[in-house]
VEXDREN-2710 file (C-alpha; in Angstrom, 1 decimal):
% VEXDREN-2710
k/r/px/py/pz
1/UNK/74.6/108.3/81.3
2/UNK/75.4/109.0/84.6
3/UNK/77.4/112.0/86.1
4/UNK/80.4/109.8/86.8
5/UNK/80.3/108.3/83.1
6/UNK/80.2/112.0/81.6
7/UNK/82.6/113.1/83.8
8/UNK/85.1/110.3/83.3
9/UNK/83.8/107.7/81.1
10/UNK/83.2/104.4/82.1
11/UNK/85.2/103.0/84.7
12/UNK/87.8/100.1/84.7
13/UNK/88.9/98.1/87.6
14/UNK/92.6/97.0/87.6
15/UNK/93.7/94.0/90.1
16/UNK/97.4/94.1/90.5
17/UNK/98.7/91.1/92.5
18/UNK/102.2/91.3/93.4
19/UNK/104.7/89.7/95.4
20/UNK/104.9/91.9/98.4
21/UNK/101.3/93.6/98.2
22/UNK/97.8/93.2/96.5
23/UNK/95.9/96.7/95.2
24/UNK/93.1/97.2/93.6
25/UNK/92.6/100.7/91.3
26/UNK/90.2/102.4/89.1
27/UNK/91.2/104.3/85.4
28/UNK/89.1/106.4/84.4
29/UNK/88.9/105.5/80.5
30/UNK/88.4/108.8/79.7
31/UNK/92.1/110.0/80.7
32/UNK/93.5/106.5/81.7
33/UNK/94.2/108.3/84.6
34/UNK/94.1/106.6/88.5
35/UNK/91.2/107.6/90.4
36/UNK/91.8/105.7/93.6
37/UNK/92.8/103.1/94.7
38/UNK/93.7/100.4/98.0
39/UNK/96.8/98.3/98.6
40/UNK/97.0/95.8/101.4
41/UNK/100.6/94.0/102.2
42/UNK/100.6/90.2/102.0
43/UNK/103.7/88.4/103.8
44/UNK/105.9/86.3/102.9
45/UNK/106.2/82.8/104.8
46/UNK/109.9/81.8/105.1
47/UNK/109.9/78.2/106.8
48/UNK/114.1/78.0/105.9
49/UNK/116.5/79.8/104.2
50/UNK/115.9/80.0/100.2
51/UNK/112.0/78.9/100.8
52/UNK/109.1/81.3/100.1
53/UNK/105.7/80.4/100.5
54/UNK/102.3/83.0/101.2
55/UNK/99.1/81.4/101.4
56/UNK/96.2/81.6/99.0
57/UNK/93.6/82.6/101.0
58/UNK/95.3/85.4/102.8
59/UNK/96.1/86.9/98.9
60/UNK/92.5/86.1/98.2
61/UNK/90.8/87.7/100.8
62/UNK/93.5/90.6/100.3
63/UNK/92.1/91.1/96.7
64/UNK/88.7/91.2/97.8
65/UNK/89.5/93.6/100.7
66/UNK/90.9/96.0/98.5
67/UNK/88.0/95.9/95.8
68/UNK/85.5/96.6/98.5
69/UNK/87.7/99.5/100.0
70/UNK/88.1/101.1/96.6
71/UNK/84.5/101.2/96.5
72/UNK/84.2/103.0/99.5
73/UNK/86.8/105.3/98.3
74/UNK/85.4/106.1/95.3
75/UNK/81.7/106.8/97.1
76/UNK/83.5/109.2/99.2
77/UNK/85.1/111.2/95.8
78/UNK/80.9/111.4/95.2
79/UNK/82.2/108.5/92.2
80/UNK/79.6/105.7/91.3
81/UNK/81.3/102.5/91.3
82/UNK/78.7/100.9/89.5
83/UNK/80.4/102.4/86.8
84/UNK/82.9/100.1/86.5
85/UNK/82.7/98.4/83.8
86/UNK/84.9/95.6/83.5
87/UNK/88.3/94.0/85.7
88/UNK/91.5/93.4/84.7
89/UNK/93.7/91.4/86.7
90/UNK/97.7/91.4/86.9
91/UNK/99.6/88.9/88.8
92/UNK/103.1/87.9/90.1
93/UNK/103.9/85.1/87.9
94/UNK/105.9/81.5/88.1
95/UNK/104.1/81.3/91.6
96/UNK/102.2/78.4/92.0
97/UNK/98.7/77.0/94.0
98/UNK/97.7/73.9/94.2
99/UNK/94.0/73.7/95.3
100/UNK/91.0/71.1/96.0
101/UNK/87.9/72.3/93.9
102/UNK/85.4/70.6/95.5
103/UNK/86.4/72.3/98.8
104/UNK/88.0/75.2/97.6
105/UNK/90.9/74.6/99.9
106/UNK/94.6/75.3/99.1
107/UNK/96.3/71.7/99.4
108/UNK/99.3/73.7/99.9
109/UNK/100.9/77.0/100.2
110/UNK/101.3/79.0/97.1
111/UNK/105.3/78.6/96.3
112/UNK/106.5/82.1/95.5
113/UNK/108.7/82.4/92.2
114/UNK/111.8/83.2/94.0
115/UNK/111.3/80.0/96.2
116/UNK/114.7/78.0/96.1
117/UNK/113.6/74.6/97.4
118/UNK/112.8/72.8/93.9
119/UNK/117.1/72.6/93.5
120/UNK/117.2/68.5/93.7
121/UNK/114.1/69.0/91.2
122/UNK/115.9/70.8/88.8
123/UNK/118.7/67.9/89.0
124/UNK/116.1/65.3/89.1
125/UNK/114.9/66.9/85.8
126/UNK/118.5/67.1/84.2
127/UNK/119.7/64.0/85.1
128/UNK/122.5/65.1/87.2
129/UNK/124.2/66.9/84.6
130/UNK/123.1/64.4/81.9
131/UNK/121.1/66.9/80.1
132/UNK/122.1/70.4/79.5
133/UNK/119.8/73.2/81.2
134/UNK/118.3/74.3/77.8
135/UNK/116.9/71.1/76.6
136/UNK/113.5/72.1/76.9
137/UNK/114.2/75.6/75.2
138/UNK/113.0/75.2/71.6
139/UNK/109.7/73.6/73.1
140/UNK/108.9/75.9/76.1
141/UNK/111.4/78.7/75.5
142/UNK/113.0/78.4/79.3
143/UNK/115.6/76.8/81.0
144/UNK/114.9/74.3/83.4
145/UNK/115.1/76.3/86.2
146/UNK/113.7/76.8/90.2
147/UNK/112.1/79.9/88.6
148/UNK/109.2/78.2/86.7
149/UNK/105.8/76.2/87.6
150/UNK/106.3/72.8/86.6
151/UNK/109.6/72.2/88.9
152/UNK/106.9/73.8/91.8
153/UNK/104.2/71.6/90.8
154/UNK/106.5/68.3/90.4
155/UNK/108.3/69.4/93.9
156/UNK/104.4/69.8/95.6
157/UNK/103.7/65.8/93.9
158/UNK/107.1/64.3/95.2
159/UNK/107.0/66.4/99.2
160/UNK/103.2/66.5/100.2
161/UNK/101.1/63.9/101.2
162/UNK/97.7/65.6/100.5
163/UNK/98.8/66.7/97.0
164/UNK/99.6/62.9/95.8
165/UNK/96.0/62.2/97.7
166/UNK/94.5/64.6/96.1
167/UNK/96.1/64.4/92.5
168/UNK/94.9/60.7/92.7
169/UNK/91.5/61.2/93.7
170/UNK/91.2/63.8/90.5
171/UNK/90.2/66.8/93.0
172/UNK/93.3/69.1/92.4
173/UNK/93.6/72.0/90.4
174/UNK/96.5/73.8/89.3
175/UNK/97.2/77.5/88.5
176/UNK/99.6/80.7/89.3
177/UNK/97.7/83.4/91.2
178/UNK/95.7/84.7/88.1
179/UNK/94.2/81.1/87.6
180/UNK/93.4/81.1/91.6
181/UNK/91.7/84.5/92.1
182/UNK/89.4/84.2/89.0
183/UNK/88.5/80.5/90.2
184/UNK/87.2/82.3/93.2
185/UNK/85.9/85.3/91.8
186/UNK/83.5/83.9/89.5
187/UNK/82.2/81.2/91.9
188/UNK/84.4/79.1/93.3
189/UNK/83.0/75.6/94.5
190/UNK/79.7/76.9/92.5
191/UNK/81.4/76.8/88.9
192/UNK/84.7/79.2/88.8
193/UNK/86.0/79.2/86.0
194/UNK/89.5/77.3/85.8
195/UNK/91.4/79.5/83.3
196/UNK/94.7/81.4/82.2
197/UNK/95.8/83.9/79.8
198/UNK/98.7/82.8/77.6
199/UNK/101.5/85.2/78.9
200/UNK/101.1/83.1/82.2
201/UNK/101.1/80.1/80.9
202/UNK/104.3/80.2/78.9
203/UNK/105.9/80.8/82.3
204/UNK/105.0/77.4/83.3
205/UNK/107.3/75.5/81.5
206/UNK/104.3/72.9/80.5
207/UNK/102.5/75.5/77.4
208/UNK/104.3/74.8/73.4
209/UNK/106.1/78.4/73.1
210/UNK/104.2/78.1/69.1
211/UNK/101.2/76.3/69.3
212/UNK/99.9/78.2/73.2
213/UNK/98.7/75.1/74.3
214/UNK/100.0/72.3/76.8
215/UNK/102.1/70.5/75.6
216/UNK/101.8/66.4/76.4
217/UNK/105.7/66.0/75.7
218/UNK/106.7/68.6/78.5
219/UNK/104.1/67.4/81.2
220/UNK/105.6/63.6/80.5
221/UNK/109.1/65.2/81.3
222/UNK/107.8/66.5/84.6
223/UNK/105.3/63.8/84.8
224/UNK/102.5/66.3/85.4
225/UNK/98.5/65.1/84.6
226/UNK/97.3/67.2/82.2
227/UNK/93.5/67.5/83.8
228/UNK/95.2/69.5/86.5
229/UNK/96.1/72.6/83.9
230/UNK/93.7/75.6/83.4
231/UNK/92.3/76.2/80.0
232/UNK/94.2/78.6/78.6
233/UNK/92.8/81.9/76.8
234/UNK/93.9/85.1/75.7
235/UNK/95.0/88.6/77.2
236/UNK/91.9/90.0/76.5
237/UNK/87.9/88.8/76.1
238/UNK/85.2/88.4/78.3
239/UNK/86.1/85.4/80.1
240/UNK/83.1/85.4/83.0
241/UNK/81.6/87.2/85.3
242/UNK/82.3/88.6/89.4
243/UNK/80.1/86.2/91.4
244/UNK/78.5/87.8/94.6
245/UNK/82.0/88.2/96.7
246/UNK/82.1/91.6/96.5
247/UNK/80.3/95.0/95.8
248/UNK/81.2/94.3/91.9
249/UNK/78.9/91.5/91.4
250/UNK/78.0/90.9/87.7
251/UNK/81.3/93.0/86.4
252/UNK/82.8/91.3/83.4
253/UNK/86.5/90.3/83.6
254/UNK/88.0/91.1/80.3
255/UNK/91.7/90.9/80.9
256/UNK/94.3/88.7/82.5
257/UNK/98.1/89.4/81.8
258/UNK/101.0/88.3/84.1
259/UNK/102.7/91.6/85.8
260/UNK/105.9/91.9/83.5
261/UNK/104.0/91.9/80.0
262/UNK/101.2/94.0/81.8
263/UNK/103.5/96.6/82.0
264/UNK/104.9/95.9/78.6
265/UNK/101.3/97.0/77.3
266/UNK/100.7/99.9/80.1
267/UNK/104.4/101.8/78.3
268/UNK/102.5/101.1/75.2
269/UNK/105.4/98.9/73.9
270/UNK/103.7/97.5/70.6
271/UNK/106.2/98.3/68.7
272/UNK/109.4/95.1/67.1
273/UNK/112.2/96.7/69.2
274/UNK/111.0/98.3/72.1
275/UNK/111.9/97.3/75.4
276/UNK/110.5/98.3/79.4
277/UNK/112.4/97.2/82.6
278/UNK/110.1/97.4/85.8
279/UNK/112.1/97.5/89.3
280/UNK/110.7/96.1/92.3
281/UNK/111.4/92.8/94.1
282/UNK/113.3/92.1/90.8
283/UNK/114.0/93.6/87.7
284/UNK/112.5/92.1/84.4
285/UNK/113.1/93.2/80.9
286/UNK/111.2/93.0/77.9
287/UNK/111.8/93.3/74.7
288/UNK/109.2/93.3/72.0
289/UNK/110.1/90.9/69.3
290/UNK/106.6/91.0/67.3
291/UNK/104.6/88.0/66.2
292/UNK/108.0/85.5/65.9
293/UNK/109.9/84.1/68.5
294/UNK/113.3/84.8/69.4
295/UNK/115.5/81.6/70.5
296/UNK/118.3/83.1/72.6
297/UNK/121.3/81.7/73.2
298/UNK/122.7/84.2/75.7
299/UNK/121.1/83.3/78.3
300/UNK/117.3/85.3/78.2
301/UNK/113.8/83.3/77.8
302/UNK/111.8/83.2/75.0
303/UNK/108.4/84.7/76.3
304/UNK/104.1/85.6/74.8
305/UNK/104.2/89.4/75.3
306/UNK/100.3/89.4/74.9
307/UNK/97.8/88.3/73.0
308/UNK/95.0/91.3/72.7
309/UNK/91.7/89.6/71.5
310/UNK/91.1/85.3/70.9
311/UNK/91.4/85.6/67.1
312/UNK/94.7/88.2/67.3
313/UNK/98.2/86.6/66.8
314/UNK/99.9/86.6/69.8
315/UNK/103.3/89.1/70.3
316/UNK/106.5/87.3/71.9
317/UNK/109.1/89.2/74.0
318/UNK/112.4/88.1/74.8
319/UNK/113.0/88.3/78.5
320/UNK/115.9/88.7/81.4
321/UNK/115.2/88.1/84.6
322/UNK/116.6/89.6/87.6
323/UNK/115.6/87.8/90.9
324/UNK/117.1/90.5/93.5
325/UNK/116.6/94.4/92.9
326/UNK/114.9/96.5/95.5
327/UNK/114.5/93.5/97.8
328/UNK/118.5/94.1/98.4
329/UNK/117.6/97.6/99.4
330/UNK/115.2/95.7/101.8
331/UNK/118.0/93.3/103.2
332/UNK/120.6/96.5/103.9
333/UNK/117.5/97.6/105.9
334/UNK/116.7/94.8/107.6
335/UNK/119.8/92.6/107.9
336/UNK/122.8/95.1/108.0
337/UNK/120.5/97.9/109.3
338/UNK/122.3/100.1/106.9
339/UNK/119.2/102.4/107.0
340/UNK/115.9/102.9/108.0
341/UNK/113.8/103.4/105.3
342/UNK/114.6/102.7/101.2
343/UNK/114.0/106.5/100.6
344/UNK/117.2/107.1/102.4
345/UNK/119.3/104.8/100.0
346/UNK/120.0/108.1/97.8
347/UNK/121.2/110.4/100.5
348/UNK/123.4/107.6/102.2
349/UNK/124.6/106.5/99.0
350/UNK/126.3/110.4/98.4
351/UNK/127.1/110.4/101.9
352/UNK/130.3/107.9/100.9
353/UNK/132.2/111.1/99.8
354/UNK/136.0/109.3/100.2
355/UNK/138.0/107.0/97.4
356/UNK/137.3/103.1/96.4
357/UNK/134.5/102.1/95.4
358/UNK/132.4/98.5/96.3
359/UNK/131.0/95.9/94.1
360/UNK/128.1/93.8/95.3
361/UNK/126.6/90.9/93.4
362/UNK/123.3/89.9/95.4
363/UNK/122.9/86.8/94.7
364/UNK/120.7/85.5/97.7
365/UNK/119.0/82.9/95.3
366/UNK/121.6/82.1/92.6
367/UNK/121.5/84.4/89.4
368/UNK/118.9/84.6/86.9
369/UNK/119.4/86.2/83.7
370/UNK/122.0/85.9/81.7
371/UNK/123.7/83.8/83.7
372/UNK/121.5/80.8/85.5
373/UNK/123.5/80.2/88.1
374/UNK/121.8/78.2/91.4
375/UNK/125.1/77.6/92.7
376/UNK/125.9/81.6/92.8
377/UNK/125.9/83.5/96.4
378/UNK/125.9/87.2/97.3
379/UNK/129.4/88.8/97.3
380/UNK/131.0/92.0/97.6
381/UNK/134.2/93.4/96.3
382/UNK/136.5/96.0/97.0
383/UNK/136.3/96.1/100.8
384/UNK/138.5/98.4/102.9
385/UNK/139.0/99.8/106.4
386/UNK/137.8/103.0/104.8
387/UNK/134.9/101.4/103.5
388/UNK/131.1/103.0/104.7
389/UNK/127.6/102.3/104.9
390/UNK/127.4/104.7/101.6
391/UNK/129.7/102.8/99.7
392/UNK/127.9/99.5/100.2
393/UNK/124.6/101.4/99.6
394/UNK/125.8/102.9/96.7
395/UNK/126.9/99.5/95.2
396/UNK/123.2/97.9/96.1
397/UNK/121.6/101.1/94.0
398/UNK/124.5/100.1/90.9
399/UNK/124.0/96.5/90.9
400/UNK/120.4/96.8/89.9
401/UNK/121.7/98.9/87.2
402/UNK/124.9/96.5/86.2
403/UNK/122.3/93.5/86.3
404/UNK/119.8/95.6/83.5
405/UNK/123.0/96.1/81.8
406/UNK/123.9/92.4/81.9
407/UNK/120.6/91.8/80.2
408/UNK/120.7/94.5/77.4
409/UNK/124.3/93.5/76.2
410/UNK/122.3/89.6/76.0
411/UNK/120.0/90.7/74.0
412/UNK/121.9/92.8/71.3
413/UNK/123.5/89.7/70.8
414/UNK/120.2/88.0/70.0
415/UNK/118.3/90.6/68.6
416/UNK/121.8/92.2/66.7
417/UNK/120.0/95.9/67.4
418/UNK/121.0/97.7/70.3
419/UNK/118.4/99.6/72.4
420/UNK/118.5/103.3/71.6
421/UNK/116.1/104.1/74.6
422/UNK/114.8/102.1/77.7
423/UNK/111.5/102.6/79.1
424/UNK/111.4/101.7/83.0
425/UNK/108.6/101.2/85.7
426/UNK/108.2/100.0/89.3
427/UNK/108.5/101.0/92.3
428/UNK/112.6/102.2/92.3
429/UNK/111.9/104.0/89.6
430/UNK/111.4/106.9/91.6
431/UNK/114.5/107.1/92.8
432/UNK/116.2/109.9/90.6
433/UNK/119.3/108.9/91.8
434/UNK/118.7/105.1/90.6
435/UNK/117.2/106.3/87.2
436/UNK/120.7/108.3/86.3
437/UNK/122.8/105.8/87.2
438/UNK/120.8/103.5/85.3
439/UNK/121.1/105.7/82.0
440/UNK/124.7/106.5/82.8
441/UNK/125.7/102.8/83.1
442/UNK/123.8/101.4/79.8
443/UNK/124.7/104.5/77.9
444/UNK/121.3/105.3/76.6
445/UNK/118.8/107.3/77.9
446/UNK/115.9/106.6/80.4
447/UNK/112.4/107.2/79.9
448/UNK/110.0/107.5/82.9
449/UNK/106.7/108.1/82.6
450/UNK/104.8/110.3/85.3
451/UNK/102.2/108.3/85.7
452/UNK/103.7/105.2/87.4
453/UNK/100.8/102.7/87.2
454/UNK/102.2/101.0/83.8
455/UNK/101.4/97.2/85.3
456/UNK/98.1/97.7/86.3
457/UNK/97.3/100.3/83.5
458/UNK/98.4/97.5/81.4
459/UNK/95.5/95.0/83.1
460/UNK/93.4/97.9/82.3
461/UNK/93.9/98.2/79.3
462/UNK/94.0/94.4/78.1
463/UNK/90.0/94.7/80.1
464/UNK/89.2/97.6/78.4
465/UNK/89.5/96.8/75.0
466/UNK/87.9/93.3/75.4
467/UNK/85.0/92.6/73.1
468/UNK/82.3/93.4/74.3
469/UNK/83.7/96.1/76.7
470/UNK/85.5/98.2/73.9
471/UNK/85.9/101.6/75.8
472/UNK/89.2/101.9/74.4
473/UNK/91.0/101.7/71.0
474/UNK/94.8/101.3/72.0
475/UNK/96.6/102.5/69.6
476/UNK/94.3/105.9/70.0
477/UNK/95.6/105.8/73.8
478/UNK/97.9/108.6/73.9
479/UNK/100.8/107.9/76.3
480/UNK/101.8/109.3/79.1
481/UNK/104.0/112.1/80.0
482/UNK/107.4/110.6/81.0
483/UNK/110.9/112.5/82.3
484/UNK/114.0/111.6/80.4
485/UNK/117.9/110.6/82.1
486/UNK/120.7/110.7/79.6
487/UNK/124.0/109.6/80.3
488/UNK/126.3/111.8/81.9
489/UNK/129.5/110.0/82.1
490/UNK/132.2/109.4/79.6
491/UNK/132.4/105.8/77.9
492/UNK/135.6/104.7/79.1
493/UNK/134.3/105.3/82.9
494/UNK/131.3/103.3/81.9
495/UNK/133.0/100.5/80.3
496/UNK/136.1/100.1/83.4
497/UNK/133.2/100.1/86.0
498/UNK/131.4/97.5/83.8
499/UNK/134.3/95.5/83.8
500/UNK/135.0/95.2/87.3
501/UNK/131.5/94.5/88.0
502/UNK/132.0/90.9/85.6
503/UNK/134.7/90.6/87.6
504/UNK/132.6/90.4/91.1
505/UNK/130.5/88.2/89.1
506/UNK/133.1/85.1/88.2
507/UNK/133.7/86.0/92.2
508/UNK/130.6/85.2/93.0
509/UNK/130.0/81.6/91.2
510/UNK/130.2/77.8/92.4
511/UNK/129.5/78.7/96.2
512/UNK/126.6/76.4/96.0
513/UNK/128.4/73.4/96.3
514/UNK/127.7/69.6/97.8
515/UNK/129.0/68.6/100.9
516/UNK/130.5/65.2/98.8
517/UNK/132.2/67.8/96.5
518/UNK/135.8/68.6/98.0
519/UNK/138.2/70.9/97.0
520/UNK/139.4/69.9/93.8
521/UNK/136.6/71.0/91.8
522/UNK/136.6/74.5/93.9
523/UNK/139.2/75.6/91.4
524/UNK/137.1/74.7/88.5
525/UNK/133.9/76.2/90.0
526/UNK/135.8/79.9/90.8
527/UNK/136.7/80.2/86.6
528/UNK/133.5/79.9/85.6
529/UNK/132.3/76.8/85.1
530/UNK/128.6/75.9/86.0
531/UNK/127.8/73.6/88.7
532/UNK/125.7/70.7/86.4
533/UNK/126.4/68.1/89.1
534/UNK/122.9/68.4/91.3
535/UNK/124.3/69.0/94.6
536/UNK/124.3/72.3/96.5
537/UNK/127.9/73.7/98.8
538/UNK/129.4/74.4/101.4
539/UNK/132.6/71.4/102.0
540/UNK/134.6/72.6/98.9
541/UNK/136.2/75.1/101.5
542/UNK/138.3/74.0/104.5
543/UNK/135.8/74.4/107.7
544/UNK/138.7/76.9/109.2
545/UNK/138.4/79.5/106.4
546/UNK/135.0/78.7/106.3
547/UNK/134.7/79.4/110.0
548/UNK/136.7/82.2/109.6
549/UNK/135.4/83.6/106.5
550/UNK/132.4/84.0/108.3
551/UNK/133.5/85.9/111.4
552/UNK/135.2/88.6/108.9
553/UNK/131.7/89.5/107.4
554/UNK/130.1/89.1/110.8
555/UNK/132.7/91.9/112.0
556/UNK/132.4/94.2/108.7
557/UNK/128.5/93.8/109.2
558/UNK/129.0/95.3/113.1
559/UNK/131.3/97.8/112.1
560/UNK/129.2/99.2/109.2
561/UNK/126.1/99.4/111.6
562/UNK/128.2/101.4/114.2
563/UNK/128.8/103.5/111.9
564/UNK/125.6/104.0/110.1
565/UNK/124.0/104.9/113.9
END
């Protein structure tokens, strides 16, 4: 044994792919503590408003950057990395590559999951209203929604050229960013291996919800060739091995789980009942609803939580999904220039020291969960002249915490148990600030865990308990250490401040309207009603108070940066 392995125990690598940045870290199985680690941004391409693209190679060559500079890190701690025994890999899901394996060549940019371009698929797909947006549900357990693979895949056949070539000619592939980077990693051109795990493959929209395999009904409704699809496999087994692209050559990889139920594992959530949120771009809530599957109807997907071994039974989780959460922060930032960095959000947000208080609904991209709205659009409520760049700041912070909210109240109602407790993760979750509005808003209390890694702990942990690997037994992990926020407000405040946020929410609906639509279905749109129609807004309003709706926000946007500098 060497010093490291006495010291620490073997060693387990975690890849954690997300949507804003790629990192690569080491647990020491010992502790299941981080040793070190190495993140590396990867942009976002935004050819037009509501598309979001990044390219596959940039995010593969990211991922092996960061292995290699690990390595080096840990050389420097006097750590041997040749200790590392095995790789889990974590990944932003829904997003989707289309690639030729015979040159290894992305036919395409990888379509981020919060891309808004596949909106005349989604019509295409329900007929123009014909068919009702949960038709698929009881097969796939999603709505038919921008959110999910197969409308990226179907978008990729009907739009570009090479993809139809290539789809023809049998030499594309298809998989979310998991599929692509193990593809690579064990060889590429020289026999990768063309795999998933089954949490991302029930994001697809294409995998039977019961059975874990594709599902020739759902690719005829997209019209999708089967020999495209990955095989799909569990969370956790020895699926191959790291071909000679970087110092780990000859490392197993032993676990694959998409980011949301990575972190599901990492807060240990194995329990029927218990539920994480992780904030970052967006906010996503599990809740573990054991080896059955929950149908919802309010509004939540039914989900595979993981599936810990090839003969284990897999564990479902219901779902909400939240698209906007600290990318809003971003967008006061960047946009508004509301502040310069998202560690200021607190102190700006206690700055706005006078009456009245602001509601804002970002809705860049349509809502997600509960709601499924495409045809929603950012509002906010409640502006006055004595309105401040900590008001609006303040109301970013609470609609991540009204939105999480949203999605607990959904799931009561399908589950019939309310949470008593919700364990959170992310990036916000450092914000104090955030974290007590959040328990003061949901009325139950807030568990945070010291140790933030959850998501790629989770990876880890799916890797490390592979056959084969085995350096862990999880239910002898002991969890982390975690700070608690109760609520500190009385009920009635919570419930009138709830209220006026559903009210900023019917404000925000049927913006997304055709051009052939006129005003008489405006009225229809504004109570609530969903718009099933397949088009996408703007005529329903008069082009005056269109035109001068628009210098109004224009205006409050100036005045609110004059006075933030």
């Amino acid at each position: 044994m060497s010093d490291t392995q006495s010291k620490y125990g073997p060693l387990i690598g975690s890849i954690d792919e997300g949507t804003s940045s790629t990192r690569f870290l080491v647990f020491a199985s010992k502790t299941a503590e981080v040793l070190t680690y190495h993140q590396k941004e990867v942009p976002h391409i935004i050819p037009q408003e509501g598309w979001f693209e990044q390219d596959p190679m940039v995010i593969l060559n990211a991922v092996i950057e960061t292995i290699d500079v690990t390595c080096d890190n840990l050389k420097k701690l006097n750590i041997n990395y040749e200790d590392i025994v095995a790789l889990g890999i974590t990944n932003q899901r829904e997003t989707t590559v289309l690639w030729d394996p015979t040159t290894g060549k992305p036919l395409y940019n990888a379509l981020v999951w919060m891309d808004m371009r596949t909106s005349s698929t989604v019509d295409m797909i329900l007929q123009n209203g014909k068919r009702s947006q949960n038709f698929l549900q009881n097969v796939c357990g999603l709505p038919v929604s921008t959110y999910f693979s197969a409308l990226k895949i179907r978008w990729m056949m009907d739009n570009v050229e090479g993809v139809r070539e290539a789809m023809s000619q049998g030499r594309c592939y298809f998989g979310n960013i998991d599929t692509w980077l193990i593809w690579n990693l064990t060889g590429g051109v020289n026999g990768g291996l063309h795999i998933t795990d089954v949490t991302n493959a029930s994001r697809t929209m294409l995998m039977h919800i019961d059975t874990l395999k594709w599902d020739k009904n759902l690719c005829k409704v997209f019209e999708i060739p089967m020999d495209i699809l990955p095989e799909i496999r569990s969370s956790s087994e020895i699926y191959g091995y790291v071909a000679n692209v970087t110092k780990l050559s000859g490392v197993p990889i032993s676990g694959i789980l998409g980011d949301q139920q990575a972190a599901l594992v990492g807060q240990m959530c194995f329990n029927i009942g218990q539920a994480k949120s992780t904030y970052g771009t967006g906010c996503f809530i599990l809740y573990n609803t054991g080896n059955s599957t929950v149908r919802s109807s309010h509004g939540l997907l039914t989900t595979v939580g993981y599936q810990l071994g090839p003969h284990d039974k897999p564990v479902y989780a219901l779902e909400g999904s939240v698209a906007i959460a600290g990318i809003s922060i971003r967008w006061l930032r960047d946009n508004l220039k509301l502040l310069k960095d998202p560690a200021e959000s607190t102190e700006i947000a206690l700055s706005a020291d006078e009456p009245g208080e602001v509601y804002f609904v970002p809705a860049f991209s349509g809502l997600y969960a509960p709601y499924w709205r495409k045809d929603a659009r950012s509002v906010m409520c409640g502006l006055t002249e004595e309105t401040k760049p900590g008001h609006v700041v303040k109301a970013a912070l609470e609609a991540v915490c009204f939105q999480v909210r949203d999605v607990l109240e959904a799931m009561a109602l399908d589950c019939g148990i309310a949470l008593t407790k919700l364990l959170v993760d992310g990036g916000m979750t450092a914000n104090d600030y955030l974290m007590q509005l959040q328990a003061d808003y949901c009325g139950i209390p807030v568990v945070r865990p010291t140790m933030t890694e959850t998501t790629a702990l989770g990876a880890a942990l799916a890797a490390g308990i592979a056959e084969g690997v085995e350096v862990w037994k999880l239910h002898n992990i002991e969890p982390v250490p975690s700070d608690t926020f109760v609520p500190s407000i009385d009920e009635d405040v919570r419930d009138i401040k709830y209220s006026r946020w559903k009210m900023a929410i019917k404000r925000s609906l049927g913006w997304a309207v055709d051009k052939q639509r006129l005003g008489t279905d405006l009225p229809r749109l504004v109570e609530g009603e969903e718009d099933t129609s397949g088009h996408s807004i703007t005529a329903s309003l008069p082009g005056g108070l269109y035109v001068l709706g628009t210098m109004i926000l224009l205006l409050v946007a100036d005045i609110m940066k004059n006075k933030a500098s």
